[in-house]
N, CA, C and O atoms as CSV, one atom per row, in Angstrom:
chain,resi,resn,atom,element,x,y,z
A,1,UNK,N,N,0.523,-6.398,25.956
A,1,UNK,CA,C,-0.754,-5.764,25.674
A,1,UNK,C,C,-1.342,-6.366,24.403
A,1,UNK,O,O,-0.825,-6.202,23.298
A,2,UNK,N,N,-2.637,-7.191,24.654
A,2,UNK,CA,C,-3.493,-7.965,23.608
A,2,UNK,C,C,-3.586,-6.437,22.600
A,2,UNK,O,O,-3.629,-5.262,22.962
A,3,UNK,N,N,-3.594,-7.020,21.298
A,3,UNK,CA,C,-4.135,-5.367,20.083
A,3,UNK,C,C,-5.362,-6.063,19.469
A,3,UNK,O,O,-5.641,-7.262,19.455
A,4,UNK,N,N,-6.000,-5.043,18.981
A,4,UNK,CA,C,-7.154,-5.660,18.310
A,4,UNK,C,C,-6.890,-5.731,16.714
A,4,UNK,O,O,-6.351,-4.843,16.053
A,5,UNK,N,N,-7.463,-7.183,16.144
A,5,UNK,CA,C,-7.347,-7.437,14.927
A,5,UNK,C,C,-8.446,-6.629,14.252
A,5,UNK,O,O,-9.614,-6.844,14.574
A,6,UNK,N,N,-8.107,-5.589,13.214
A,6,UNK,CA,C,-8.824,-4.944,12.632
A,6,UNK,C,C,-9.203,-5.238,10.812
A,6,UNK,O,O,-8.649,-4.823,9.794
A,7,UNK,N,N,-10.834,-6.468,11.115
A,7,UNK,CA,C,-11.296,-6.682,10.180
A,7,UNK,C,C,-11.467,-5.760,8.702
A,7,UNK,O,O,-11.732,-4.569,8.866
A,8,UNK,N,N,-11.341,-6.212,7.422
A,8,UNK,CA,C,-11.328,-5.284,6.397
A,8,UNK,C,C,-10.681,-3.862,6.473
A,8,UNK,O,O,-10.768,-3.081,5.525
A,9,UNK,N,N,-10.209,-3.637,7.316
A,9,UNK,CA,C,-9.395,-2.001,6.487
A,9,UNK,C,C,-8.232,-2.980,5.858
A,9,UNK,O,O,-7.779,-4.115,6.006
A,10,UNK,N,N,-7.991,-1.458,4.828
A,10,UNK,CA,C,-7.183,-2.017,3.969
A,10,UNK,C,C,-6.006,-0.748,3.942
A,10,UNK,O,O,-5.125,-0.534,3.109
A,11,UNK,N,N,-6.260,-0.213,4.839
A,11,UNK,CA,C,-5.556,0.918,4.976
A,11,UNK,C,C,-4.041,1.241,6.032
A,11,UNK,O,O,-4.117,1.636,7.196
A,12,UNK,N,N,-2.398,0.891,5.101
A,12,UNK,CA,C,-1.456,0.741,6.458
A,12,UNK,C,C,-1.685,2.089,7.263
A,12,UNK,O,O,-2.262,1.877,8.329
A,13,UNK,N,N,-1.406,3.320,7.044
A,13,UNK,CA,C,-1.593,4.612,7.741
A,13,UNK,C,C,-2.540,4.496,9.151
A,13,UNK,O,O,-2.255,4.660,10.337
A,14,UNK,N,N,-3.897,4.106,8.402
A,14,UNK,CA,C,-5.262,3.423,9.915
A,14,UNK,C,C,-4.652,2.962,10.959
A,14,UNK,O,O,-4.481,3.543,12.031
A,15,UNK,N,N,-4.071,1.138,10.425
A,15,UNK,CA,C,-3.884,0.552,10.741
A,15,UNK,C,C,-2.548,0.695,11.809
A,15,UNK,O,O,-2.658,-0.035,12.793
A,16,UNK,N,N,-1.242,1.569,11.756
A,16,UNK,CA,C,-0.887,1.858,12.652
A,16,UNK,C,C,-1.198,2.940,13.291
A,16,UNK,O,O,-1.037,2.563,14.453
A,17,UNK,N,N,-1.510,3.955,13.345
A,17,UNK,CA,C,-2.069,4.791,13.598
A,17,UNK,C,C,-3.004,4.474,14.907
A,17,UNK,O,O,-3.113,5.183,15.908
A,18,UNK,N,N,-3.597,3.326,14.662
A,18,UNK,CA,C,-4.911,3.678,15.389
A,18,UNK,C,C,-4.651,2.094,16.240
A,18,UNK,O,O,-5.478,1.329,16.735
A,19,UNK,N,N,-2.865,1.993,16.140
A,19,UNK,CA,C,-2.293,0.815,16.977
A,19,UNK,C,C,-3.074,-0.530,16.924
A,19,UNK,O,O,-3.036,-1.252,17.921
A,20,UNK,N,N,-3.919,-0.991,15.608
A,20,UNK,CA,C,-4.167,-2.572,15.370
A,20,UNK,C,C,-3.232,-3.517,15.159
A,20,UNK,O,O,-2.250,-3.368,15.886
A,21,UNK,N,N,-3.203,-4.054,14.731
A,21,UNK,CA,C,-2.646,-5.487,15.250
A,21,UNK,C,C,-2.382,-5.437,13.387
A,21,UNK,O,O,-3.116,-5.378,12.400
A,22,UNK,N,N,-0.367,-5.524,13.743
A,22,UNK,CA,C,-0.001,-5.426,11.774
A,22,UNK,C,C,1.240,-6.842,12.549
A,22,UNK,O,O,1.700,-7.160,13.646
A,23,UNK,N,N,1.284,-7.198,11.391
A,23,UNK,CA,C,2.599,-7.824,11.224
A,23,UNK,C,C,3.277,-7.290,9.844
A,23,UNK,O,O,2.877,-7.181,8.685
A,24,UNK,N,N,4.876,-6.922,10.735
A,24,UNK,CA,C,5.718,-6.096,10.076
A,24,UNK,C,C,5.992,-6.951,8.685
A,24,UNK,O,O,6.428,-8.100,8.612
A,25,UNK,N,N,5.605,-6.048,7.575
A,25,UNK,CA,C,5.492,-6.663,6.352
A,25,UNK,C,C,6.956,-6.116,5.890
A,25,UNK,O,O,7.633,-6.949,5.288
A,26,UNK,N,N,7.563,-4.778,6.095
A,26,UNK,CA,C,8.460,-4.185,5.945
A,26,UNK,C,C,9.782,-4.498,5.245
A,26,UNK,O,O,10.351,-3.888,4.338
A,27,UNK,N,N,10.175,-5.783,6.008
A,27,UNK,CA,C,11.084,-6.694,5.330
A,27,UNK,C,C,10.691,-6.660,3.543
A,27,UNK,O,O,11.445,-6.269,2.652
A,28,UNK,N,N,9.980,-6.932,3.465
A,28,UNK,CA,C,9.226,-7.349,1.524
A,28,UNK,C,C,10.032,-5.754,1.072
A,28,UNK,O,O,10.933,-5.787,0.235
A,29,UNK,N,N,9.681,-4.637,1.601
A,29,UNK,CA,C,10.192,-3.145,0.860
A,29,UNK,C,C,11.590,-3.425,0.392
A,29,UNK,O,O,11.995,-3.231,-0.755
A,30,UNK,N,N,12.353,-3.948,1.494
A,30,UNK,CA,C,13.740,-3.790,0.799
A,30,UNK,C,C,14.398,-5.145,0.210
A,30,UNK,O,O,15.402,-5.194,-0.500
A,31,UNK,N,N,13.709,-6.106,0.606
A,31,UNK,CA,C,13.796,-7.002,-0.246
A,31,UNK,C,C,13.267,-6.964,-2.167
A,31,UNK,O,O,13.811,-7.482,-3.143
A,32,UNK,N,N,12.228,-6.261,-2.070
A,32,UNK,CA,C,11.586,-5.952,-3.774
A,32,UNK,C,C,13.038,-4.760,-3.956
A,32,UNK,O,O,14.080,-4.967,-4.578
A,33,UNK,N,N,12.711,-3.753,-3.324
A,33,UNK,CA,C,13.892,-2.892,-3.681
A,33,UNK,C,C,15.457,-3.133,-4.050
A,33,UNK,O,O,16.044,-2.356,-4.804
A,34,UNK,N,N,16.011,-4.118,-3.543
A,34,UNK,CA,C,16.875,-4.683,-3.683
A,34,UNK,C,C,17.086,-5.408,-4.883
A,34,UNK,O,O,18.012,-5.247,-5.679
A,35,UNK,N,N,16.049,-6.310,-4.954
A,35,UNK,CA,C,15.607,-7.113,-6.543
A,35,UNK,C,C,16.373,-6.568,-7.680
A,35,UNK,O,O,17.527,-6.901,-7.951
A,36,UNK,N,N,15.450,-5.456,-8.519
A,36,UNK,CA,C,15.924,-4.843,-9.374
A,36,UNK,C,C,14.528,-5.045,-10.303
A,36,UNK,O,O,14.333,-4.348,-11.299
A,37,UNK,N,N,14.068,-5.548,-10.086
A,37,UNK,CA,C,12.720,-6.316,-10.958
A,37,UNK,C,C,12.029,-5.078,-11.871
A,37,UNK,O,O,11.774,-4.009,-11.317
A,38,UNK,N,N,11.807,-5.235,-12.975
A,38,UNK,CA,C,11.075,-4.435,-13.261
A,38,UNK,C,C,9.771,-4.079,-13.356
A,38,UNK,O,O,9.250,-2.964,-13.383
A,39,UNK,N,N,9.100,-5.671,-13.424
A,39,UNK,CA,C,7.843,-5.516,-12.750
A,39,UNK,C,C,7.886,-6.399,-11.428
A,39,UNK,O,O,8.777,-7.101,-10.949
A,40,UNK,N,N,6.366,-6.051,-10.944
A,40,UNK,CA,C,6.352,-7.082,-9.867
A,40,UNK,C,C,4.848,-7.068,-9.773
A,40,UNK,O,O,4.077,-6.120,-9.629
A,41,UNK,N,N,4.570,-8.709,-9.922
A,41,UNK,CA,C,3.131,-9.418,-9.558
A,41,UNK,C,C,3.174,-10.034,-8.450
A,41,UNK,O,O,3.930,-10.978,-8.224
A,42,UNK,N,N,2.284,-9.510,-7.581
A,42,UNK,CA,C,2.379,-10.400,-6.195
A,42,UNK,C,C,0.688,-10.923,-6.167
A,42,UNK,O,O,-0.327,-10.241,-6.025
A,43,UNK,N,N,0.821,-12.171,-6.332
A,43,UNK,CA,C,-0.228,-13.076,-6.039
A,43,UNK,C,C,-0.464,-13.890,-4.844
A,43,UNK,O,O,0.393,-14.523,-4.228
A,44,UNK,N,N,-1.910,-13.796,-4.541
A,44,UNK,CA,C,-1.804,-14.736,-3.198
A,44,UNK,C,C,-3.232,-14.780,-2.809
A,44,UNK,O,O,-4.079,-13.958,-3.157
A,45,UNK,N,N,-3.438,-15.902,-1.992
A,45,UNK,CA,C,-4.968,-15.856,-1.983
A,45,UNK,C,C,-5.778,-14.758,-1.390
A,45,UNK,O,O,-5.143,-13.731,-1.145
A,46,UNK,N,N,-7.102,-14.759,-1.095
A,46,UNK,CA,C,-7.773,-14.111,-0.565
A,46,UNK,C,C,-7.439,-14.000,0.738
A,46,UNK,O,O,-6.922,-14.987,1.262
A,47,UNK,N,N,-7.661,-12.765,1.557
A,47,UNK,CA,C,-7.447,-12.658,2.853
A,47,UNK,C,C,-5.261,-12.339,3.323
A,47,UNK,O,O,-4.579,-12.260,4.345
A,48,UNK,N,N,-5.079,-12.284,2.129
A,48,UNK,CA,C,-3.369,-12.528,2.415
A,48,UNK,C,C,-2.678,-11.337,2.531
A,48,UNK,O,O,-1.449,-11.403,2.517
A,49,UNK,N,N,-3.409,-9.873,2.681
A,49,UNK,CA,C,-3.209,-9.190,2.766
A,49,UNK,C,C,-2.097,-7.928,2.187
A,49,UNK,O,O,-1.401,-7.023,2.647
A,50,UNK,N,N,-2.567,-8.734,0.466
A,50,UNK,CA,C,-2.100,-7.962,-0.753
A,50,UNK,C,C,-2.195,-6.533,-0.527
A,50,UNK,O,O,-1.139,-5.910,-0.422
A,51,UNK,N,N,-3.411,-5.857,-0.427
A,51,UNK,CA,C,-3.749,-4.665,-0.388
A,51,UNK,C,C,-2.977,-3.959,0.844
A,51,UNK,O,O,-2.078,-3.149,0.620
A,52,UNK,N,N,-3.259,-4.206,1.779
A,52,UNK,CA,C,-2.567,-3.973,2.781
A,52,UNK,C,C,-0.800,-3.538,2.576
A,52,UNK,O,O,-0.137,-2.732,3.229
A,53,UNK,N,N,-0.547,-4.079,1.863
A,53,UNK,CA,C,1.297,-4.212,1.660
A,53,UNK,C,C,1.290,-3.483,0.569
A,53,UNK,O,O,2.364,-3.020,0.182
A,54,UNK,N,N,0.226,-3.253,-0.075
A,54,UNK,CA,C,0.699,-2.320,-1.792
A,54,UNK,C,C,0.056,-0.999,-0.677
A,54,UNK,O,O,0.603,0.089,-0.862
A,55,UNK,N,N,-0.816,-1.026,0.206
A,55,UNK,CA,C,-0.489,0.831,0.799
A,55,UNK,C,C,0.439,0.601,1.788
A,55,UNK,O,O,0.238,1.575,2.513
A,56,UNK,N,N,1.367,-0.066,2.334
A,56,UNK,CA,C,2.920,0.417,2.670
A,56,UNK,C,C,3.282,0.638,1.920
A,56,UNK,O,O,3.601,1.827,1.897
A,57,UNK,N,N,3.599,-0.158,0.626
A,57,UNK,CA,C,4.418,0.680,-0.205
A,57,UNK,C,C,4.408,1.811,-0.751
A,57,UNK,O,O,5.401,2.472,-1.053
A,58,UNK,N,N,2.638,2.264,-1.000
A,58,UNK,CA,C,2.357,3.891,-1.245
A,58,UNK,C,C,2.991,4.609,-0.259
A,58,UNK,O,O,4.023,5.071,-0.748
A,59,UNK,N,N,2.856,4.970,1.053
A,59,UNK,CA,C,2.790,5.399,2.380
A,59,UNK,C,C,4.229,5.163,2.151
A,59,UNK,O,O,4.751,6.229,2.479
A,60,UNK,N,N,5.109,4.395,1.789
A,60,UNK,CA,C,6.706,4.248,2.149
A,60,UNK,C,C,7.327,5.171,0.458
A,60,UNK,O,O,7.950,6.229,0.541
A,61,UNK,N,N,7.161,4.839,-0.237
A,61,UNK,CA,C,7.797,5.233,-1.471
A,61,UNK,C,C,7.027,6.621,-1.907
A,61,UNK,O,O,7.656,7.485,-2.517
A,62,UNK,N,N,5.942,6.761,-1.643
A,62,UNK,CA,C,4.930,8.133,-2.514
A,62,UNK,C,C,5.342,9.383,-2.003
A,62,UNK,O,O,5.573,9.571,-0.809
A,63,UNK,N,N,5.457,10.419,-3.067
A,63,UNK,CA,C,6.008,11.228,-2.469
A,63,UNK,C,C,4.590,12.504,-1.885
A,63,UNK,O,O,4.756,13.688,-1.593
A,64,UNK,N,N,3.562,11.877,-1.881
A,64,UNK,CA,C,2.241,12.229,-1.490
A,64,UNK,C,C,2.397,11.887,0.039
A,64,UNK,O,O,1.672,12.556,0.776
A,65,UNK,N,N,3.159,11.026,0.602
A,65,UNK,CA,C,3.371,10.997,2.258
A,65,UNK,C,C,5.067,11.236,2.664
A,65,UNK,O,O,5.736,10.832,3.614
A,66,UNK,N,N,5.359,11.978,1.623
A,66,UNK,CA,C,6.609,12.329,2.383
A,66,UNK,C,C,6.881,13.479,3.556
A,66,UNK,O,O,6.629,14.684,3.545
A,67,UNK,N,N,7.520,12.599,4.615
A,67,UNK,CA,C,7.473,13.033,5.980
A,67,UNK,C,C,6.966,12.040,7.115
A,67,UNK,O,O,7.055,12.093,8.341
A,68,UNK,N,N,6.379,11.078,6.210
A,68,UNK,CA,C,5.340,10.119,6.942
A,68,UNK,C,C,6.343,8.604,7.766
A,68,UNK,O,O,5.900,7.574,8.273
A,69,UNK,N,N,7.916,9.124,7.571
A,69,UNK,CA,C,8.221,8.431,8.327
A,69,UNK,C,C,7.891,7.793,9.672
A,69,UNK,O,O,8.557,6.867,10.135
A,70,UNK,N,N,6.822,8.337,10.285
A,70,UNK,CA,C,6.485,8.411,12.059
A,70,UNK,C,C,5.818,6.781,11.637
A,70,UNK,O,O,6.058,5.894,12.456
A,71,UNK,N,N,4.962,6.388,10.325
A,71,UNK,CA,C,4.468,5.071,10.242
A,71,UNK,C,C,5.104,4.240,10.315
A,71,UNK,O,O,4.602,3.126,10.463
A,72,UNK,N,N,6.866,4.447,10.225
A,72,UNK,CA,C,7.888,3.049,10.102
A,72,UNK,C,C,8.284,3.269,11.008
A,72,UNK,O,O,8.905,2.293,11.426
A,73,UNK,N,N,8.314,4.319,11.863
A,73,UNK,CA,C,9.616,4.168,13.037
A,73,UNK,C,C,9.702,2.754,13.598
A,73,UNK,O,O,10.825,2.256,13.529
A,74,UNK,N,N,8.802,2.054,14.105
A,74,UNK,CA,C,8.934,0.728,15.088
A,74,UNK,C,C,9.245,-0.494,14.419
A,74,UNK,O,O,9.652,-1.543,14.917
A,75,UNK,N,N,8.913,-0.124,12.791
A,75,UNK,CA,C,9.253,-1.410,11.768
A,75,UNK,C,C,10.291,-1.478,11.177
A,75,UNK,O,O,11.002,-0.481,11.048
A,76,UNK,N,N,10.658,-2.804,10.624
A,76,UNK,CA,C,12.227,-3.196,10.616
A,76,UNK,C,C,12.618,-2.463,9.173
A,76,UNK,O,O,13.575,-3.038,8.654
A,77,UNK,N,N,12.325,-1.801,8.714
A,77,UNK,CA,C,12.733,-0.763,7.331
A,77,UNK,C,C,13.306,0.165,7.858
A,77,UNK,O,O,13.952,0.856,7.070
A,78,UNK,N,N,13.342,0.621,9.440
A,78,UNK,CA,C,13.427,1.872,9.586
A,78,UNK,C,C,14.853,1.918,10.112
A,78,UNK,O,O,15.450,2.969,10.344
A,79,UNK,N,N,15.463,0.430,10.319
A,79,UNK,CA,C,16.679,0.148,10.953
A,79,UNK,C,C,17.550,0.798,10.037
A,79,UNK,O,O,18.396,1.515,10.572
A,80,UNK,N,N,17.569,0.721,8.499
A,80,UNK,CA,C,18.027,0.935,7.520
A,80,UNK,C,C,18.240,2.267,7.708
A,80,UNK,O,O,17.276,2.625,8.384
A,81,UNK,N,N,18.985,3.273,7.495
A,81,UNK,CA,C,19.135,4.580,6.673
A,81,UNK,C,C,19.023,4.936,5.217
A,81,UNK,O,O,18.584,5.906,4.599
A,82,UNK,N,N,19.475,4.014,4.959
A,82,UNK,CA,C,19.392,3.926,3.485
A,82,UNK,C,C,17.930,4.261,3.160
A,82,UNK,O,O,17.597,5.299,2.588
A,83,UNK,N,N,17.048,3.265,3.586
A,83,UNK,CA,C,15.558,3.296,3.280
A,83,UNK,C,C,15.280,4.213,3.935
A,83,UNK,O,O,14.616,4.833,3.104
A,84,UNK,N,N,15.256,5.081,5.199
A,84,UNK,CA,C,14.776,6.226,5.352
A,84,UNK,C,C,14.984,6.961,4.660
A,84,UNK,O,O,14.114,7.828,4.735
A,85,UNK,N,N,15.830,7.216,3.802
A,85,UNK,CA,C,16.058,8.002,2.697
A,85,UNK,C,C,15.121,8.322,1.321
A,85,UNK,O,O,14.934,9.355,0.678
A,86,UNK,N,N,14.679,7.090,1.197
A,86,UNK,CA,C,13.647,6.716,0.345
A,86,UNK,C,C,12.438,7.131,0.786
A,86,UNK,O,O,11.704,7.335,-0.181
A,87,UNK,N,N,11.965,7.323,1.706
A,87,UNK,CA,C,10.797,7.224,2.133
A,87,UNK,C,C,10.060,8.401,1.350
A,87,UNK,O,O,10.717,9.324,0.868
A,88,UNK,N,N,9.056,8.354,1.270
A,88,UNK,CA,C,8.520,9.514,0.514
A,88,UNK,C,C,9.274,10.479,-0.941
A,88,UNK,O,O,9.087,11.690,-1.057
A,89,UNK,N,N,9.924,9.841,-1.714
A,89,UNK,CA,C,10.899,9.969,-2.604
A,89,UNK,C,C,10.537,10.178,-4.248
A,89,UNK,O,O,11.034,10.790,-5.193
A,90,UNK,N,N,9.046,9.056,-3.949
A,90,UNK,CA,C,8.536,8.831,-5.823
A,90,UNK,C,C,7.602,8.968,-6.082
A,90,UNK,O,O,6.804,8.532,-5.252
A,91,UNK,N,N,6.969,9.648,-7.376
A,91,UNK,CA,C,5.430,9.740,-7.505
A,91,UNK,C,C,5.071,8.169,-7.513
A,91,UNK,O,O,5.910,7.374,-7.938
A,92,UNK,N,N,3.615,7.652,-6.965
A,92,UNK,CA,C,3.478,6.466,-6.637
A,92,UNK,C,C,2.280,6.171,-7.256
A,92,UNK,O,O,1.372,6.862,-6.792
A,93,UNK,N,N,1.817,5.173,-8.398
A,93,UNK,CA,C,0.506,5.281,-9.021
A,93,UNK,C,C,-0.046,4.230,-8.140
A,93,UNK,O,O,0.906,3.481,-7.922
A,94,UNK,N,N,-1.176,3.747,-7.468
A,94,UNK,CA,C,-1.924,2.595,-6.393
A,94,UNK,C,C,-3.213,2.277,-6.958
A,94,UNK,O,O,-4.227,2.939,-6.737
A,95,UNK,N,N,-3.153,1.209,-7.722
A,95,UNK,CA,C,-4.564,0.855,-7.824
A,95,UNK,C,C,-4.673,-0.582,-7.830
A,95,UNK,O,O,-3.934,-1.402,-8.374
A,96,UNK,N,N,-6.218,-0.843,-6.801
A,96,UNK,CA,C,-6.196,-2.156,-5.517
A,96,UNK,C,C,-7.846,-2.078,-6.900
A,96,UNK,O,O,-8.297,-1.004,-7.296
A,97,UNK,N,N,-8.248,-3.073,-7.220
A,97,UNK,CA,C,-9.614,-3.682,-6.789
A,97,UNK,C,C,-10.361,-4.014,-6.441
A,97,UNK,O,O,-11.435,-4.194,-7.015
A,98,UNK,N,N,-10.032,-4.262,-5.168
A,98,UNK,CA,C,-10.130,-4.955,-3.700
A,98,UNK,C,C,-11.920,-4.646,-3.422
A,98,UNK,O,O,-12.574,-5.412,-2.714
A,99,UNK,N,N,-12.270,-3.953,-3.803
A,99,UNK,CA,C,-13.843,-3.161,-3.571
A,99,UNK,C,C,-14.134,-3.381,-4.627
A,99,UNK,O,O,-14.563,-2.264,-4.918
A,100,UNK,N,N,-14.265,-3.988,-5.551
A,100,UNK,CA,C,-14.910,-4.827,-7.271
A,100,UNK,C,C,-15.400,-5.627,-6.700
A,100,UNK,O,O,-14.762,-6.677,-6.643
A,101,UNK,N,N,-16.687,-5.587,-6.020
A,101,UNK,CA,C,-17.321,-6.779,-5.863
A,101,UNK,C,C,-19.029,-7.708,-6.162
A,101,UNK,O,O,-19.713,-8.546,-5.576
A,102,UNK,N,N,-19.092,-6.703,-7.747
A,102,UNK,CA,C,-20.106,-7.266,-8.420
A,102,UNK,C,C,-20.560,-8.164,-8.761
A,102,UNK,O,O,-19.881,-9.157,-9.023
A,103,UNK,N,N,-21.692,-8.139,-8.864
A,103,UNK,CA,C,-22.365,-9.804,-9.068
A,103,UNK,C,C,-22.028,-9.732,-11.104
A,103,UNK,O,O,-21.315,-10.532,-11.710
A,104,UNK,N,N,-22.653,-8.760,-11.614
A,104,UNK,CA,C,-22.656,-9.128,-12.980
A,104,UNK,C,C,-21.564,-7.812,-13.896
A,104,UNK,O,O,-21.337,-6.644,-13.582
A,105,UNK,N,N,-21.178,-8.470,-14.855
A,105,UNK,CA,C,-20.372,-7.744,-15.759
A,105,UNK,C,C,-20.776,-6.547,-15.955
A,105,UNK,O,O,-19.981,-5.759,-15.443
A,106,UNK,N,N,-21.473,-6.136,-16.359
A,106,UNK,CA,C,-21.886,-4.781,-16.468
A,106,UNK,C,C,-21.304,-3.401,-15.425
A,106,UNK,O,O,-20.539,-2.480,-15.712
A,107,UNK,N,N,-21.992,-3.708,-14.193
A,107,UNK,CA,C,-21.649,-3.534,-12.842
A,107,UNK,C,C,-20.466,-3.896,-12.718
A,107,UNK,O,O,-19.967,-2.779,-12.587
A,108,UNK,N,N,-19.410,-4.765,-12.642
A,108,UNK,CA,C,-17.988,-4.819,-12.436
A,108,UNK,C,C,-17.592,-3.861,-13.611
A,108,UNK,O,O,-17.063,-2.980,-12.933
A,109,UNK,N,N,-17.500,-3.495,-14.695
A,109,UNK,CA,C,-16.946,-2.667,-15.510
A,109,UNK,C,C,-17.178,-1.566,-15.600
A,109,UNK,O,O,-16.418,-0.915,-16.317
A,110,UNK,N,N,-18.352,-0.832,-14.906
A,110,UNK,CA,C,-18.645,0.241,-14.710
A,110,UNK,C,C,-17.736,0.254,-12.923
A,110,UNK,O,O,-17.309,1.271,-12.376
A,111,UNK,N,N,-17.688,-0.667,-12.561
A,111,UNK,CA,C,-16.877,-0.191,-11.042
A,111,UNK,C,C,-15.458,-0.119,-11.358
A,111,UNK,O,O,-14.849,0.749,-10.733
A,112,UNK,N,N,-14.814,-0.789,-12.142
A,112,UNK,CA,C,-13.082,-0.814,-12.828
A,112,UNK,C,C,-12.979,0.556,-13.640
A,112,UNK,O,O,-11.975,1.266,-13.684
A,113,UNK,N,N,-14.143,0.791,-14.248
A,113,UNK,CA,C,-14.380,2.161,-14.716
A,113,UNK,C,C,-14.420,2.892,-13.883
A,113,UNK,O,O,-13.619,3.745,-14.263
A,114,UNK,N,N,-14.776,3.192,-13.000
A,114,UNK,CA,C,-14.586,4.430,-12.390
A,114,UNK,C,C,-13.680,4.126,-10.910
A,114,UNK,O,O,-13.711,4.836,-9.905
A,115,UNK,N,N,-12.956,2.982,-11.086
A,115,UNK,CA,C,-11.822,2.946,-9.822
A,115,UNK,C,C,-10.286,3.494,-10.559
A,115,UNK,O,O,-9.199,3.836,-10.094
A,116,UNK,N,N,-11.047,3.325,-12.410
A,116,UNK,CA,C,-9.111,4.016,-12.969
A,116,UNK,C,C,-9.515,5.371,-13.695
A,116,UNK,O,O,-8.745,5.851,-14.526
A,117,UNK,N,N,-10.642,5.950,-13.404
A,117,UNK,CA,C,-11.289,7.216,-13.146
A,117,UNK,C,C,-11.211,8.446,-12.096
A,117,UNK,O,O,-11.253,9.662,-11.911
A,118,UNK,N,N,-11.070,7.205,-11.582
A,118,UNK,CA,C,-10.680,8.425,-9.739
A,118,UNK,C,C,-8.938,8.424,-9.582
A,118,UNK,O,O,-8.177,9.370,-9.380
A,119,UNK,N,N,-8.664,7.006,-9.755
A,119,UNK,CA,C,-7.163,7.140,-10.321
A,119,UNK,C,C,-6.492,8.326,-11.369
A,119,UNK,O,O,-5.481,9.009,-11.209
A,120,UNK,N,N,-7.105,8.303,-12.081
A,120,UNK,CA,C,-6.463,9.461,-12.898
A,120,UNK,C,C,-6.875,10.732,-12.688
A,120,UNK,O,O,-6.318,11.654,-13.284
A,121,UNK,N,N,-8.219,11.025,-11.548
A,121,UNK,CA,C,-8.403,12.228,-11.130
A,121,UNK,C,C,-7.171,12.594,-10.209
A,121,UNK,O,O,-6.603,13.686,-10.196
A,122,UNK,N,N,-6.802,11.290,-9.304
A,122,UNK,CA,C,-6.166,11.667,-8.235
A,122,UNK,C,C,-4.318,11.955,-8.431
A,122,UNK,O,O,-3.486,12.518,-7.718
A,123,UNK,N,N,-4.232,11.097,-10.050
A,123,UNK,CA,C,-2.831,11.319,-10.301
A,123,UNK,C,C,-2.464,11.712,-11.586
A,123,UNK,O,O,-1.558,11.169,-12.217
A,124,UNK,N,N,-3.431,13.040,-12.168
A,124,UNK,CA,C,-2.934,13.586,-13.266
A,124,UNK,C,C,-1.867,14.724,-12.411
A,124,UNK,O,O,-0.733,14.254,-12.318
A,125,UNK,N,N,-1.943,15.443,-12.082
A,125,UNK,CA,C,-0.576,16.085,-11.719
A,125,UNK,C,C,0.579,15.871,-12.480
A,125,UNK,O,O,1.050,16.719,-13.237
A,126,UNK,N,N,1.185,14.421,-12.242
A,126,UNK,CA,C,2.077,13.051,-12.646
A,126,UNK,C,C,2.339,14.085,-14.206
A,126,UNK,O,O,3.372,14.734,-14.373
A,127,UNK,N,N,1.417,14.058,-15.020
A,127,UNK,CA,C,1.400,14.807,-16.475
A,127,UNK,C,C,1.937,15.776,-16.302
A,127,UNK,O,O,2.087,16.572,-17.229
């Protein structure tokens, strides 16, 4: 069964949910997890579907979707027990830029301004 490639969402939850066309990124969860890293920069060009993989990791680690295992069942994280365990486990802070797409400075800093604005509306709790 052909799936349809679903232009610009940036959203994993949508995206299986509404059965588009993902390639299982899943592998990367327990591979970073495994790491030990304390930070992690993941760079890559445009279109590479950064955003996309930082909301699995919300959706897999946040404890804002815990229960939300039903999104991994078919993906290879879910083989694990271990990582089902995890799933929904940690407060998860997510902030994408991905929608910063101003022509002039002003306008981009008033949009970074209020994308770590809504961020901290959405995760003072955390305090």
């Amino acid at each position: 069964m052909a799936r349809t490639v679903a232009i610009g969402v940036q959203d994993f939850s949508y995206l299986i949910e509404n059965h588009y066309f993902y390639i299982d990124k899943t592998p990367f969860i327990k591979e970073w997890w495994n790491s030990g890293d304390s930070v992690t920069l993941i760079t890559r060009p445009r279109r590479f579907w950064k955003t996309i993989t930082m909301s699995m990791l919300d959706y897999f680690f946040s404890n804002r979707y815990e229960g939300r295992g039903d999104l991994f069942e078919k993906l290879a994280i879910w083989q694990d027990e271990k990582f089902q365990k995890l799933q929904g486990s940690y407060p998860v802070i997510f902030l994408s830029f991905a929608g910063v797409k101003q022509t002039t400075y002003e306008e981009t800093r008033i949009k970074i301004n209020q994308a770590l604005s809504d961020l901290y509306s959405r995760s003072k709790w955390i305090l």
